[in-house]
C-alpha positions as CSV (number, residue, x, y, z in Angstrom):
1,X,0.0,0.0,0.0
2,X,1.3,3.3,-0.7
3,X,2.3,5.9,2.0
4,X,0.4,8.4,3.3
5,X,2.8,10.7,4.5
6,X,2.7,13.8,2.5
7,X,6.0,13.7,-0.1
8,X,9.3,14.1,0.5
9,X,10.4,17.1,0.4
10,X,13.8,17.4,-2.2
11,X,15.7,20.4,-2.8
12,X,14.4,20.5,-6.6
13,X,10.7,19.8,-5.5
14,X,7.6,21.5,-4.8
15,X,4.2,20.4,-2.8
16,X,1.2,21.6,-3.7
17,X,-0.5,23.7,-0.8
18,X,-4.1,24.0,-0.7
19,X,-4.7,27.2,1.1
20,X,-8.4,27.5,1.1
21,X,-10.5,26.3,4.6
22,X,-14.2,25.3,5.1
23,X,-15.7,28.6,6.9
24,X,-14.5,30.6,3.9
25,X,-15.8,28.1,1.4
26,X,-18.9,27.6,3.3
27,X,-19.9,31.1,2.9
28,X,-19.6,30.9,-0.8
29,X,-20.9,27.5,-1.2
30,X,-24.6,28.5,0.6
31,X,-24.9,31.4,-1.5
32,X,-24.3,29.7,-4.7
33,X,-26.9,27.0,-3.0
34,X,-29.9,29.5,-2.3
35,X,-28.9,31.5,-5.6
36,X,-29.5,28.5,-7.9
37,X,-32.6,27.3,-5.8
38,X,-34.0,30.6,-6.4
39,X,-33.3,31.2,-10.1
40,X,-34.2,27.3,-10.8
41,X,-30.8,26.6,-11.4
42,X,-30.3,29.3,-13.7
43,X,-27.0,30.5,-11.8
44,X,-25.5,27.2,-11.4
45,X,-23.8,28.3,-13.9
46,X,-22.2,30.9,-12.1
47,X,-22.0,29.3,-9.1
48,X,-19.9,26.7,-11.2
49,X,-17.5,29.6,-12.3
50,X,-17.2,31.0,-8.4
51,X,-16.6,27.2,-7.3
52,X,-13.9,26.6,-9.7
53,X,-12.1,30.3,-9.0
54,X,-12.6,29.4,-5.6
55,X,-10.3,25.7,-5.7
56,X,-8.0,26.9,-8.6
57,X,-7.3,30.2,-6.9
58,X,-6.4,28.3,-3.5
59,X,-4.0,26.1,-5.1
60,X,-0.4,27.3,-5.1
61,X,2.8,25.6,-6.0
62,X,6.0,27.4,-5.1
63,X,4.3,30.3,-4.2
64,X,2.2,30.7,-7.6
65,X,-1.5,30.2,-7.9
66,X,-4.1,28.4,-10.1
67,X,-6.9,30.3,-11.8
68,X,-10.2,29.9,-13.9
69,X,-11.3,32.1,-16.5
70,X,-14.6,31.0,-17.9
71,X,-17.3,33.2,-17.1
72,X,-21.0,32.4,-15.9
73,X,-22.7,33.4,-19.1
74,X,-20.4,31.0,-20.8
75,X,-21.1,27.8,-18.8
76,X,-24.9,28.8,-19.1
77,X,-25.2,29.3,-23.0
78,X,-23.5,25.7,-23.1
79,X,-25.8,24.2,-21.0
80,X,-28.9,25.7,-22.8
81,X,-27.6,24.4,-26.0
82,X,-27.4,20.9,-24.6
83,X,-31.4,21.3,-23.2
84,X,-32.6,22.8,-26.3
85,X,-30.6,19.8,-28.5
86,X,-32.4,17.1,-26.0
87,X,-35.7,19.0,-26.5
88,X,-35.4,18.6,-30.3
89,X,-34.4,15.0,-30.0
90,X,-37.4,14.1,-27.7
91,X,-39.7,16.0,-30.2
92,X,-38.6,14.4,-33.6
93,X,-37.9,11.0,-31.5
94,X,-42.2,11.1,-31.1
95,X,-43.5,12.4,-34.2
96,X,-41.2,10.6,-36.6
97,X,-39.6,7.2,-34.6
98,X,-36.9,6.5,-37.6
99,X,-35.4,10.1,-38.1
100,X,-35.0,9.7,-34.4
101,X,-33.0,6.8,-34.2
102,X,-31.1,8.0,-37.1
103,X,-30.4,11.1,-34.7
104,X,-29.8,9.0,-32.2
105,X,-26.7,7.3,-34.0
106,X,-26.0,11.1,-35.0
107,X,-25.6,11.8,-31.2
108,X,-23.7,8.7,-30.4
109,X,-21.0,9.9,-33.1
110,X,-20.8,13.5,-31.7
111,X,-20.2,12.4,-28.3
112,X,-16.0,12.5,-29.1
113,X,-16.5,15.9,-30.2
114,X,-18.4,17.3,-26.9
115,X,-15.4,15.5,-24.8
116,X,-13.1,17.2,-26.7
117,X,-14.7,20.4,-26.6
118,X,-15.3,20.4,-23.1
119,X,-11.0,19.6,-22.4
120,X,-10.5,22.2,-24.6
121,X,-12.9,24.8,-23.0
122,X,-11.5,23.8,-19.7
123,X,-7.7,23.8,-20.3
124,X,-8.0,27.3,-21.6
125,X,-10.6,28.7,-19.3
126,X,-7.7,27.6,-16.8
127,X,-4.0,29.1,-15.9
128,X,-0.9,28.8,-13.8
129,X,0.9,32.3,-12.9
130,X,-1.1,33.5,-16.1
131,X,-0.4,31.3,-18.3
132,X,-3.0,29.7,-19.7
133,X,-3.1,25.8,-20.6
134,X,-4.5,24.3,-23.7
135,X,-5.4,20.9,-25.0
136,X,-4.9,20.1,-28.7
137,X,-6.6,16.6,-28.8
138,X,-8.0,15.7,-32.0
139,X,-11.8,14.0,-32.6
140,X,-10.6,11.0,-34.6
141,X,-8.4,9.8,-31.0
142,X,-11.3,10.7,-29.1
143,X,-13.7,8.8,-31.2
144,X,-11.2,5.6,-30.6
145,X,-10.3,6.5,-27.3
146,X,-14.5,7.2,-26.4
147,X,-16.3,4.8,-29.1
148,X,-14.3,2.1,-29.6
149,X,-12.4,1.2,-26.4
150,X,-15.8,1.1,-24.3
151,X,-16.9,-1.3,-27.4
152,X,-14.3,-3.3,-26.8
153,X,-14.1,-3.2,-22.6
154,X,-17.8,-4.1,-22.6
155,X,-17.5,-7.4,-25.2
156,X,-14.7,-9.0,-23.3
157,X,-17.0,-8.3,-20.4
158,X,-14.7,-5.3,-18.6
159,X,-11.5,-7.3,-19.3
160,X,-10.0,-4.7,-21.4
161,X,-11.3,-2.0,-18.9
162,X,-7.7,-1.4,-18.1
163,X,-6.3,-1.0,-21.7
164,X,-10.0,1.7,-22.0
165,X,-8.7,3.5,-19.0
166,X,-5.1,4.0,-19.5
167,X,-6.3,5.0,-23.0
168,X,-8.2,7.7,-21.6
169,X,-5.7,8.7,-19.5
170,X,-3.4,9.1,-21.9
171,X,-5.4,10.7,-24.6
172,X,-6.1,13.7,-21.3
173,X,-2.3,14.3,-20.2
174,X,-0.6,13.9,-23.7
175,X,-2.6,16.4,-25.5
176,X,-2.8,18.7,-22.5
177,X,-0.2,22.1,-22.5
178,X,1.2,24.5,-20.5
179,X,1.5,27.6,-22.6
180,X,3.4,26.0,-25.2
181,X,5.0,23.2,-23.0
182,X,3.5,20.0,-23.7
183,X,2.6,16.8,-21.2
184,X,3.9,13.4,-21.7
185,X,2.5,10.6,-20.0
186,X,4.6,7.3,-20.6
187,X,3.0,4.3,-18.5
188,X,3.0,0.7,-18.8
189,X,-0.3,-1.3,-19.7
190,X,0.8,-4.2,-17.1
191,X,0.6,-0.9,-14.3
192,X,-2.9,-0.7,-14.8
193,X,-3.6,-4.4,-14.5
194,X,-1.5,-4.8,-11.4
195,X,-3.9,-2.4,-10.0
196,X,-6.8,-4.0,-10.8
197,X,-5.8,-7.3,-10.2
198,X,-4.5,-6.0,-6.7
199,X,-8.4,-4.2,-6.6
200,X,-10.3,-7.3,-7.8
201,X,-8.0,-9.3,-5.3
202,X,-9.8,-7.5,-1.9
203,X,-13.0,-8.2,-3.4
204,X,-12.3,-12.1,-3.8
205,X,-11.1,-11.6,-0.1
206,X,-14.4,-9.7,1.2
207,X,-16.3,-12.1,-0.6
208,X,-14.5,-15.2,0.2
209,X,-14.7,-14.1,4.0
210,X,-18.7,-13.2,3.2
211,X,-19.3,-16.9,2.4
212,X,-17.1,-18.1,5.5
213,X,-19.2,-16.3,7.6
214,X,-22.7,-16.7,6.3
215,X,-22.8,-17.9,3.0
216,X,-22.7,-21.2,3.3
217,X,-26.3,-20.9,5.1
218,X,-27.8,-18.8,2.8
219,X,-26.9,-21.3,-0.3
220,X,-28.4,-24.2,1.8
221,X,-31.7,-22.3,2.7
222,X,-32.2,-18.6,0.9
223,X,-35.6,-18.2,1.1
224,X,-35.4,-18.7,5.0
225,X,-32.0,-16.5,5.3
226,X,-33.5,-12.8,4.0
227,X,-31.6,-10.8,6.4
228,X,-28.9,-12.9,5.7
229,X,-28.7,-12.7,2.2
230,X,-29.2,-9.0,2.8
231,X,-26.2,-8.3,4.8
232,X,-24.0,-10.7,1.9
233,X,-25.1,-8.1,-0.3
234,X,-24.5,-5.0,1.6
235,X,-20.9,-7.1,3.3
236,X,-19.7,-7.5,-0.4
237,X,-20.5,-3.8,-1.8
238,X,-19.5,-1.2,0.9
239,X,-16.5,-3.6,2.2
240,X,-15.6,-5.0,-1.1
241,X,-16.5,-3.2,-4.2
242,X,-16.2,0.5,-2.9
243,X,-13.2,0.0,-1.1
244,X,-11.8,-2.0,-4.6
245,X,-12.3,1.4,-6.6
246,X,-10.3,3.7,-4.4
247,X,-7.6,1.0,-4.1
248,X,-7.9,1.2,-8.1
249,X,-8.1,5.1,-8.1
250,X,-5.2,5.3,-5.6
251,X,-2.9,3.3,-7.2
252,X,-3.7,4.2,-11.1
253,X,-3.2,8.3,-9.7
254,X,0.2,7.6,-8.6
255,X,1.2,5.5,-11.5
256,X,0.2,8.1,-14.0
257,X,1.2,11.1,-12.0
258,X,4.4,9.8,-11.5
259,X,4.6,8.9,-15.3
260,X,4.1,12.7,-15.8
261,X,6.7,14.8,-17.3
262,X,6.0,18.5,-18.5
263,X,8.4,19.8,-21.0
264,X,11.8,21.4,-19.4
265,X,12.5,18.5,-17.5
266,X,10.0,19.0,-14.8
267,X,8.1,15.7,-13.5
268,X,4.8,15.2,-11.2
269,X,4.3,13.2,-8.3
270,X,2.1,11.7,-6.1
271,X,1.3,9.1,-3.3
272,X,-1.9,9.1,-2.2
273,X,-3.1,6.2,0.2
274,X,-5.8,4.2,-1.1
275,X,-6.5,3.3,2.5
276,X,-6.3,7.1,3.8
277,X,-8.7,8.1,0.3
278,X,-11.1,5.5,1.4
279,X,-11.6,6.4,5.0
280,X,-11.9,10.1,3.7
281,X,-14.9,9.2,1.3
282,X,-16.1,6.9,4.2
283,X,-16.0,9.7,6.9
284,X,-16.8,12.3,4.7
285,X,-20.1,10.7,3.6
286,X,-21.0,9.9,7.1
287,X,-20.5,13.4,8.4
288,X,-22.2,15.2,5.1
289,X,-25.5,12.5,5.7
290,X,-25.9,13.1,9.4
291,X,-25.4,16.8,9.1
292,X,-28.3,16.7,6.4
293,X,-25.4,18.0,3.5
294,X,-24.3,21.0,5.3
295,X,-20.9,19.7,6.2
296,X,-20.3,19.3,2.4
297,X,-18.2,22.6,2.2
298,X,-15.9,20.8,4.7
299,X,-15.7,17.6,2.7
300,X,-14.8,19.3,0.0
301,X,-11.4,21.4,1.4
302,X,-10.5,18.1,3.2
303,X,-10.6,16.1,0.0
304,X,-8.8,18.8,-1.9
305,X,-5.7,19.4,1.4
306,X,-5.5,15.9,1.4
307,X,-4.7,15.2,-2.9
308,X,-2.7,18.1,-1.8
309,X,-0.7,17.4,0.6
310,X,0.2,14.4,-1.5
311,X,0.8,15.7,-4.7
312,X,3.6,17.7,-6.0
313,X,6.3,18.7,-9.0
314,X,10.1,18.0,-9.5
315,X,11.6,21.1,-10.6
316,X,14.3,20.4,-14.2
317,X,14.8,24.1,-14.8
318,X,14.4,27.5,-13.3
319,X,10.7,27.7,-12.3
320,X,10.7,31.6,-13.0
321,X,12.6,31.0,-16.0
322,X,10.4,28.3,-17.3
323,X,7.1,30.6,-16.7
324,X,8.8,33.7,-18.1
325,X,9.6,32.1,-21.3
326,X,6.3,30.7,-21.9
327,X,4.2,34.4,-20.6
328,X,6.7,35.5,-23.7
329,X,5.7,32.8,-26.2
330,X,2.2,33.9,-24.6
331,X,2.6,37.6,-25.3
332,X,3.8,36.8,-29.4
333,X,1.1,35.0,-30.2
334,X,-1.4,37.6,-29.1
335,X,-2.6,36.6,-26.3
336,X,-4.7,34.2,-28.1
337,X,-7.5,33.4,-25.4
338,X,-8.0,36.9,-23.8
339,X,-11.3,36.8,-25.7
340,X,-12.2,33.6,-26.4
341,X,-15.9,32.8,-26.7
342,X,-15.4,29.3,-25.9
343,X,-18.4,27.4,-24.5
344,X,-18.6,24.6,-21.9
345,X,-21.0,21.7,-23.1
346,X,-22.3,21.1,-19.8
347,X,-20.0,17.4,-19.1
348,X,-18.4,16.8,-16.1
349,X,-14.8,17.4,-17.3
């Protein structure tokens, strides 16, 4: 299992520090509630924007800060594009059954293109000491990456899911830039099958140690064991199958972040505790339920200190040399985003 001591610190690294804290983000995060209760979700738009200015804008490594740049109006006329395309589909899906299906297969193929429009809204609605990122990733990848893969993980019944996520990942980090510095993400397939094999492993345990316990009884007798059966069920998916995906999520996080370099020699890194992730969802699920949601602002600054706290950059070069340069390459080109009219299409990316 992987540490959960924060990193080490080296003389050519940096941690990331999450400065925000849950009184200050609870204050923004009721208002943006009641606001979008009252406009019927109209400014959940903008409430989007302020919660996204709020995390990036709290983030700092070495001193610099993260920040978003979209702007509520933006996020909204996305999202009303997105209702008034389902509104047409439902309409045409009623009156004529065959154009819809058509439509339907028209959707399906234009999926790639909203995932790639939403990365590429999102990487350039988003900077670093202001300089903005970018991502350049094409549709034909996505459509393989988004189409084909989940084809091909579903047939061999989630065998392949490994080859369909380290795919994804790939397709997000290797396209992705700084400025003009470009991401590279070079991981081995076999690293994503060690995690889920050492995933898939706990559940075989959990349920192995379910039929130990109870199973046998139910298997002689279900019909007379309801409660028994019942707690087999609930045994196997909140100790087994939960817990299996943020052993997953742990290790496949540090294996890519650790595969991470950024061009000028500078590396990520990261070493979150599957163990430590899972007791945070576990707590923080307990608290936000028996506080009837209002302790999800504090949820939310512990989850982001925490991937924190256990995240951070190896330095190649000159950090204010490296940021200068591309602010300059930034500056010749014309500023390009300073009025982009991007929109976001409403996915959660």
């Amino acid at each position: 299992m992987v540490s959960s001591m924060p990193l080490e610190q080296k003389s050519n690294s940096r941690d990331f520090i999450f400065k925000g804290n849950a009184k200050e983000w609870f204050g923004i995060w009721i208002v943006n509630l009641l606001l979008s209760i009252v406009t019927i979700g109209i400014y959940s738009a903008w409430a989007k924007v302020r919660t996204k200015k709020y995390f990036y804008g709290n983030t700092f490594v070495d001193g610099r800060n993260f920040d978003y740049h979209a702007t509520g109006g933006q996020i909204l006329k996305g999202r009303l594009i997105i209702i008034a395309v389902i509104i047409v589909f439902q309409i045409i899906l009623t009156i004529l059954p065959v154009v819809g299906l058509f439509l339907f297969l028209g959707l399906i193929l234009l999926f790639p293109w909203l995932i790639t429009r939403a990365m590429v809204f999102n990487a350039r609605m988003s900077s670093f000491s202001n300089v903005r990122f970018d991502f350049v990733g094409t549709y034909g990848r996505a459509a393989l990456v988004y189409l084909l893969y989940p084809i091909l993980s579903a047939l061999t019944l989630y065998i392949t899911f490994p080859i369909l996520d380290r795919a994804v990942k790939r397709f997000t980090i290797d396209n992705l830039r700084f400025g003009t510095a470009e991401f590279r993400v070079d991981v081995p397939l076999g690293a994503f099958y060690k995690a889920a094999v050492i995933a898939l492993s706990w559940v075989m345990v959990v349920v192995a140690a379910a039929y130990l316990a109870i199973g046998s009884a139910i298997i002689a007798s279900p019909e007379d064991n309801p409660m028994a059966v019942m707690l087999t069920v609930y045994a196997v998916f909140f100790i087994g199958l939960i817990p299996a995906g943020f052993i997953y999520q742990a290790l496949t996080r540090n294996i890519v972040y650790n595969s991470t370099t950024l061009s000028g020699g500078h590396a990520l890194r990261s070493n979150v505790s599957a163990t430590q992730l899972f007791w945070i969802a576990l707590s923080n699920m307990l608290v936000v339920v028996l506080t009837l949601g209002l302790m999800l602002p504090w949820a939310q600054v512990r989850v982001a200190r925490y991937l924190s706290d256990h995240t951070g950059v190896e330095i190649g070069s000159s950090l204010d040399d490296f940021i200068g340069t591309e602010q300059e390459k930034a500056t010749a080109l014309g500023d390009a985003y300073s009025d982009i009219e991007g929109i976001d299409v409403g996915l959660p990316i």
